[in-house]
N, CA, C and O of each residue as an XYZ file, in Angstrom:
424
protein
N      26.614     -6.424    -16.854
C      25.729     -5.796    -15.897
C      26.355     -5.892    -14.507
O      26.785     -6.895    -13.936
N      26.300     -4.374    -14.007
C      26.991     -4.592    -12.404
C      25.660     -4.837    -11.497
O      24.494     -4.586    -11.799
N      26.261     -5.491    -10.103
C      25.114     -5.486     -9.318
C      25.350     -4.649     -8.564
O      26.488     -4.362     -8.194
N      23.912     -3.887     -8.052
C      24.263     -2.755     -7.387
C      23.104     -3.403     -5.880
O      21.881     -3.370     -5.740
N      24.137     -3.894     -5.058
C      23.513     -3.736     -3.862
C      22.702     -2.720     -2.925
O      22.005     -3.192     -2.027
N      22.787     -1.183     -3.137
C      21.761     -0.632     -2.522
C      20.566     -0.904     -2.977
O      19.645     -1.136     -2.194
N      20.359     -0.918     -4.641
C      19.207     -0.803     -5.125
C      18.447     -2.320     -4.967
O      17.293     -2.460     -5.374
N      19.090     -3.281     -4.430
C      18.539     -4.618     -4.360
C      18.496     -4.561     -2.724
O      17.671     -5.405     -2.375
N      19.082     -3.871     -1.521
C      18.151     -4.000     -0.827
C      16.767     -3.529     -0.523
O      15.757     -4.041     -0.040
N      17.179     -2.092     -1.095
C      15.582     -1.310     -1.318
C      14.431     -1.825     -2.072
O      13.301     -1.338     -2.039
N      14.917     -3.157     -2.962
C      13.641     -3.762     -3.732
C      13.810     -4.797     -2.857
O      12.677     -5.279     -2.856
N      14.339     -5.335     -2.254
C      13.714     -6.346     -1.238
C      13.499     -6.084     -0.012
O      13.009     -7.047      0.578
N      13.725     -4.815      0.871
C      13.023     -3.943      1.594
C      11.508     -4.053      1.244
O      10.744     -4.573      2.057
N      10.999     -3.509     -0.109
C       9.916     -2.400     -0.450
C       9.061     -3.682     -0.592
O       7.841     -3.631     -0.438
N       9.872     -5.116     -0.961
C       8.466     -6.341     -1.518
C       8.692     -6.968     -0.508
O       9.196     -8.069     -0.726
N       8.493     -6.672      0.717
C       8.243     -6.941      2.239
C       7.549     -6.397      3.068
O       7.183     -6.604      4.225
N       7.339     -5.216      1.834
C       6.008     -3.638      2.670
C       6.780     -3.174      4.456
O       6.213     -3.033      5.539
N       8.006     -3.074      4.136
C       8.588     -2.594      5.270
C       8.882     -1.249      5.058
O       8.767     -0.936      3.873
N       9.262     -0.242      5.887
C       9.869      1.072      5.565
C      11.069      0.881      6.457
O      11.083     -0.003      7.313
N      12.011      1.655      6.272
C      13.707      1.389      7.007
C      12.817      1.886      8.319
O      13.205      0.928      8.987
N      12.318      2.292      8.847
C      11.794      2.285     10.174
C      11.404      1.204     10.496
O      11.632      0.945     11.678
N      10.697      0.135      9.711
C      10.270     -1.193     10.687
C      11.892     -2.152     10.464
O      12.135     -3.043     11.278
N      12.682     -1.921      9.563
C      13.763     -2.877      9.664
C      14.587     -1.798     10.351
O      15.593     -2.508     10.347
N      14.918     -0.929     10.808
C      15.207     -0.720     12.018
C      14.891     -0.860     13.421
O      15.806     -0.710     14.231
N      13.445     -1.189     13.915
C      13.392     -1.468     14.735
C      13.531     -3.285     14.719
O      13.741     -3.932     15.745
N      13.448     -3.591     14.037
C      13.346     -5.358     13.581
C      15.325     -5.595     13.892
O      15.927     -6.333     14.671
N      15.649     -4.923     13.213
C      17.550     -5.311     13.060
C      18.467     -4.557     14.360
O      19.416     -5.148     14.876
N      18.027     -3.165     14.797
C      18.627     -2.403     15.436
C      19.846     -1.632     15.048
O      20.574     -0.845     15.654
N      19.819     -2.279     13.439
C      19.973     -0.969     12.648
C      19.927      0.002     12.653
O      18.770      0.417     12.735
N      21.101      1.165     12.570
C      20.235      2.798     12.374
C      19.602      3.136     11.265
O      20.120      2.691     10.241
N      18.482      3.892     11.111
C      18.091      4.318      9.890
C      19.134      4.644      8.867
O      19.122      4.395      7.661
N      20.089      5.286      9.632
C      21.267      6.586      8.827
C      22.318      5.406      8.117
O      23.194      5.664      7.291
N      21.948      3.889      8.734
C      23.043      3.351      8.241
C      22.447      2.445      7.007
O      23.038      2.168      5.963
N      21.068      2.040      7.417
C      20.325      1.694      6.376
C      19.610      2.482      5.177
O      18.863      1.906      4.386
N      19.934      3.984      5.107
C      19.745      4.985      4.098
C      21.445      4.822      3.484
O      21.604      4.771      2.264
N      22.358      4.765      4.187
C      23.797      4.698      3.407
C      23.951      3.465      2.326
O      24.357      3.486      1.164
N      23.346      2.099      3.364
C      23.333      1.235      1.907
C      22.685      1.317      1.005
O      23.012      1.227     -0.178
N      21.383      1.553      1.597
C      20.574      1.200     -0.003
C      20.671      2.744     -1.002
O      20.241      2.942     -2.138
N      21.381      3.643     -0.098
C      22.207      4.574     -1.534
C      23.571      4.620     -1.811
O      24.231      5.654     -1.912
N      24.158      2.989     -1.983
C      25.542      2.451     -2.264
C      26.427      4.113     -1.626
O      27.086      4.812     -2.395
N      26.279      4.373     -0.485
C      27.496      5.471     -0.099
C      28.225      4.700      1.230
O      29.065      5.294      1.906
N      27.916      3.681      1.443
C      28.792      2.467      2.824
C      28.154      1.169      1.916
O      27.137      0.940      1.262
N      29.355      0.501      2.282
C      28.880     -1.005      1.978
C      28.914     -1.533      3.593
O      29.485     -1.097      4.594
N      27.757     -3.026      3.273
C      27.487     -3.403      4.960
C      28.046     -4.640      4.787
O      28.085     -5.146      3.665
N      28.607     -5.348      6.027
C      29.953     -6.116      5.898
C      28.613     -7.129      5.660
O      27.455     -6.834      5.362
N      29.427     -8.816      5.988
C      28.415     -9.337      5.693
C      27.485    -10.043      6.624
O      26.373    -10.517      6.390
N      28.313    -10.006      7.946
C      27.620    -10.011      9.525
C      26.256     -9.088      9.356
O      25.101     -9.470      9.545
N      26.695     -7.770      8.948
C      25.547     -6.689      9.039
C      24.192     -7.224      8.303
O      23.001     -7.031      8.545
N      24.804     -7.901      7.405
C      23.890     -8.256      6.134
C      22.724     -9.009      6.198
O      21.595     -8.890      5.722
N      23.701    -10.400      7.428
C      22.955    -11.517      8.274
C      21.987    -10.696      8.945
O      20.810    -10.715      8.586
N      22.432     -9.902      9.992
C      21.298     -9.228     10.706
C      20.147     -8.456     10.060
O      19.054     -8.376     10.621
N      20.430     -7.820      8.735
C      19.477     -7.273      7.966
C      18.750     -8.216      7.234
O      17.905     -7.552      6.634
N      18.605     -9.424      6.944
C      18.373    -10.552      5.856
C      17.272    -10.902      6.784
O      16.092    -11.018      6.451
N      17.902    -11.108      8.341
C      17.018    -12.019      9.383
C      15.757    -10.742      9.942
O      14.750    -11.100     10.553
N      15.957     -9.679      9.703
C      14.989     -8.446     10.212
C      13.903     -8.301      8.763
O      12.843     -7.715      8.980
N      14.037     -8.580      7.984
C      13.158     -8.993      6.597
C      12.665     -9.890      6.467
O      11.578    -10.008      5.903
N      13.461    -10.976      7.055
C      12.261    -12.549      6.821
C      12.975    -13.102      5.341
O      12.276    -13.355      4.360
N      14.384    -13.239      5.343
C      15.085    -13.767      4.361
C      16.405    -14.219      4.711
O      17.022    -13.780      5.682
N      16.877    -15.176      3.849
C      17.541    -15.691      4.012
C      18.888    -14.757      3.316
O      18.566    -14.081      2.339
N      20.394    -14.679      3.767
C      20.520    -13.364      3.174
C      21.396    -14.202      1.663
O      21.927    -13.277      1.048
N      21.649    -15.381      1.029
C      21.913    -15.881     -0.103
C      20.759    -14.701     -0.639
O      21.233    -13.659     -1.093
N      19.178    -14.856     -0.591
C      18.827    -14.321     -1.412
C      19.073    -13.034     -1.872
O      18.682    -12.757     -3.006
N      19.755    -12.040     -1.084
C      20.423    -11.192     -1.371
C      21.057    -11.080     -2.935
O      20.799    -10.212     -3.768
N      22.001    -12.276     -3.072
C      22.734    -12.363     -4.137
C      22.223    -12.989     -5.046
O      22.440    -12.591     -6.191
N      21.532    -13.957     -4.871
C      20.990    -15.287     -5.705
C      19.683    -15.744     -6.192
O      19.419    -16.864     -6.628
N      18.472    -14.186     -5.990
C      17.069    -14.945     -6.229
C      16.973    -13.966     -7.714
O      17.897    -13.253     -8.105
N      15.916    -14.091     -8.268
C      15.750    -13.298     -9.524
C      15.101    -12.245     -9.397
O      13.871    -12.298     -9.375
N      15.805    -10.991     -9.280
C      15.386     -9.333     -8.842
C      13.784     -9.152     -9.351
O      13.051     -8.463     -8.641
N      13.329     -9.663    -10.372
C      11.332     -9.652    -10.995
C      10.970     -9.406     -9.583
O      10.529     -8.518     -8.854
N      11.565    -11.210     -9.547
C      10.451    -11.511     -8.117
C       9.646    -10.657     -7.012
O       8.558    -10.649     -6.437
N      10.563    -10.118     -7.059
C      10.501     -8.779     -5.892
C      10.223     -7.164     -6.301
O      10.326     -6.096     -5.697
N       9.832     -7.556     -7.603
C       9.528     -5.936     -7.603
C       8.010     -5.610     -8.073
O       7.307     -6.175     -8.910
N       7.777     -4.576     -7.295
C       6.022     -4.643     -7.124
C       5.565     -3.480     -8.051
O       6.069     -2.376     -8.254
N       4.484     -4.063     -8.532
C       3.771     -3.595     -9.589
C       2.569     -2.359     -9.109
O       1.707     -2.629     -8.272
N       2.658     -1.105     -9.717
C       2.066      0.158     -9.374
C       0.419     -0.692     -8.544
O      -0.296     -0.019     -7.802
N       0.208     -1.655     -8.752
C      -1.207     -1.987     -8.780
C      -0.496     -2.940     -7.612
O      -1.224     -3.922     -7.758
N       0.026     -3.156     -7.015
C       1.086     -3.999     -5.728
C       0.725     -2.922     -4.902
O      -0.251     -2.795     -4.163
N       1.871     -1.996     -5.191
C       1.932     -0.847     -4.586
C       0.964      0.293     -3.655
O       1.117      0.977     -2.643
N       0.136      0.094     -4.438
C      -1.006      0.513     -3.868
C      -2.420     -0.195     -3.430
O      -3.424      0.412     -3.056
N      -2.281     -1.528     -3.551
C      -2.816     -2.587     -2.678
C      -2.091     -2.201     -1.172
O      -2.648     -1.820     -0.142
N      -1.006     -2.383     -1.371
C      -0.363     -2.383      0.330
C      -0.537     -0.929      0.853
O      -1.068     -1.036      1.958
N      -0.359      0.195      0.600
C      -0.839      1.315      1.151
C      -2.016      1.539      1.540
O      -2.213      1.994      2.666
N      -3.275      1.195      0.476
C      -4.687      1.221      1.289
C      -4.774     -0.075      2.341
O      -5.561      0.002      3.284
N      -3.821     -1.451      2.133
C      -4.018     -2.053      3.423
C      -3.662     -1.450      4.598
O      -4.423     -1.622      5.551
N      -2.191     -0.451      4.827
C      -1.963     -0.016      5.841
C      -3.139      0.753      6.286
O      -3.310      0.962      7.487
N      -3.974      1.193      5.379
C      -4.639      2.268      6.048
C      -6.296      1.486      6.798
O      -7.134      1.991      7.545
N      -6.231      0.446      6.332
C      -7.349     -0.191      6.956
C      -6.868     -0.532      9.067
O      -5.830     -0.272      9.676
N      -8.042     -1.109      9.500
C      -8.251     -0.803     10.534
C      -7.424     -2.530     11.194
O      -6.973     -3.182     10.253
N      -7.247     -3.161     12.497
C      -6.740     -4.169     12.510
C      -7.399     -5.267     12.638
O      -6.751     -6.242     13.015
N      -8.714     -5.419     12.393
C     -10.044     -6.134     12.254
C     -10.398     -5.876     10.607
O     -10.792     -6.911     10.070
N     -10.348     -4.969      9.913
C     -10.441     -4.857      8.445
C      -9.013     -5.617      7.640
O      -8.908     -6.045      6.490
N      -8.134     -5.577      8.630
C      -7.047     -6.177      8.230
C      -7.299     -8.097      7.977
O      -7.013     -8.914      7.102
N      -8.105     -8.118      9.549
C      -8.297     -9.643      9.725
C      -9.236     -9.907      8.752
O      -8.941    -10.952      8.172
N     -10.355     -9.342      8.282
C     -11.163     -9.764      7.639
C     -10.670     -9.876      6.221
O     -11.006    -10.898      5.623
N      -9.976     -9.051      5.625
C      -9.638     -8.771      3.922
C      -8.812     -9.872      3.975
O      -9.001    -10.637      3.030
N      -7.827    -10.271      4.878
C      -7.223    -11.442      4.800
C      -7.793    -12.985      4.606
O      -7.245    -13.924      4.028
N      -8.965    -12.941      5.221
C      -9.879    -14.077      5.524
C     -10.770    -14.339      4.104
O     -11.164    -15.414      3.652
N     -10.985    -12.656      3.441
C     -11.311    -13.108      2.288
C     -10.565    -13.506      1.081
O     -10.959    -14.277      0.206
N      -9.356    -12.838      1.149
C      -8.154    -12.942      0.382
C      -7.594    -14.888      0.185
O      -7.375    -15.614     -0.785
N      -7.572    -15.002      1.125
C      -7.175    -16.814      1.474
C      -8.797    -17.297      0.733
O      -8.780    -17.998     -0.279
N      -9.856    -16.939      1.219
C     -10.895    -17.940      0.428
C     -10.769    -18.072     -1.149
O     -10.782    -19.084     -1.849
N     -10.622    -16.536     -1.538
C     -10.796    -16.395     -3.330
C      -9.345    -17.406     -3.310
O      -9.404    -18.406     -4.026
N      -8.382    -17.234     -2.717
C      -7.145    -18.114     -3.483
C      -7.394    -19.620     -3.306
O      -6.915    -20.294     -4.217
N      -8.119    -20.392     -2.213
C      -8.754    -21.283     -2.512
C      -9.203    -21.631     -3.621
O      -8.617    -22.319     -4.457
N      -9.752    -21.396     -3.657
C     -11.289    -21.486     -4.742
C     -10.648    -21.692     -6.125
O     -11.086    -22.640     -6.776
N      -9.678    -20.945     -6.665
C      -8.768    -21.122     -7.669
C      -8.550    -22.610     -8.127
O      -7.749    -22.869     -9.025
């Protein structure tokens, strides 16, 4: 099995609920350069990589070294995080507030 680095940043992009627009403004990244990797047509050195790892909220080993599952979100993921975007930033605070109690309670 080869590893294909575009497709593993785009799954650890996507299970961060980022779009290359927020890790572009997060890295200062261009979009055009972060659409080239994650469609393996440029490879990003590994300086670049650091700066992209740290604009995600990762460490960039995990890049190479965590277990690809982890990170890949389930149609029922997926669309949890889209109707969150669409909530309001007080509906945000609140679903969160309930979200942390039920995991309590567990």
């Amino acid at each position: 099995m080869t590893f294909d680095l575009g497709k593993r940043l785009k799954i650890l992009r996507k299970s961060k609920g980022l779009t290359l627009d927020k890790v572009r403004e997060r890295s200062g990244l261009s979009r055009t350069t972060l659409t080239l990797w994650e469609n393996n047509k440029v490879a990003p050195s590994m300086e670049k990589l650091q700066i992209w790892a740290a604009a995600i909220g990762i460490d960039v080993l995990e890049i190479f070294f965590s277990d690809e599952s982890e990170y890949e979100l389930t149609t029922e993921e997926m669309k949890l995080i889209e109707l969150f975007r669409e909530l309001s930033k007080r509906e945000k605070t609140n679903l969160m507030s309930v979200l942390k109690s039920m995991v309590r309670k567990q």
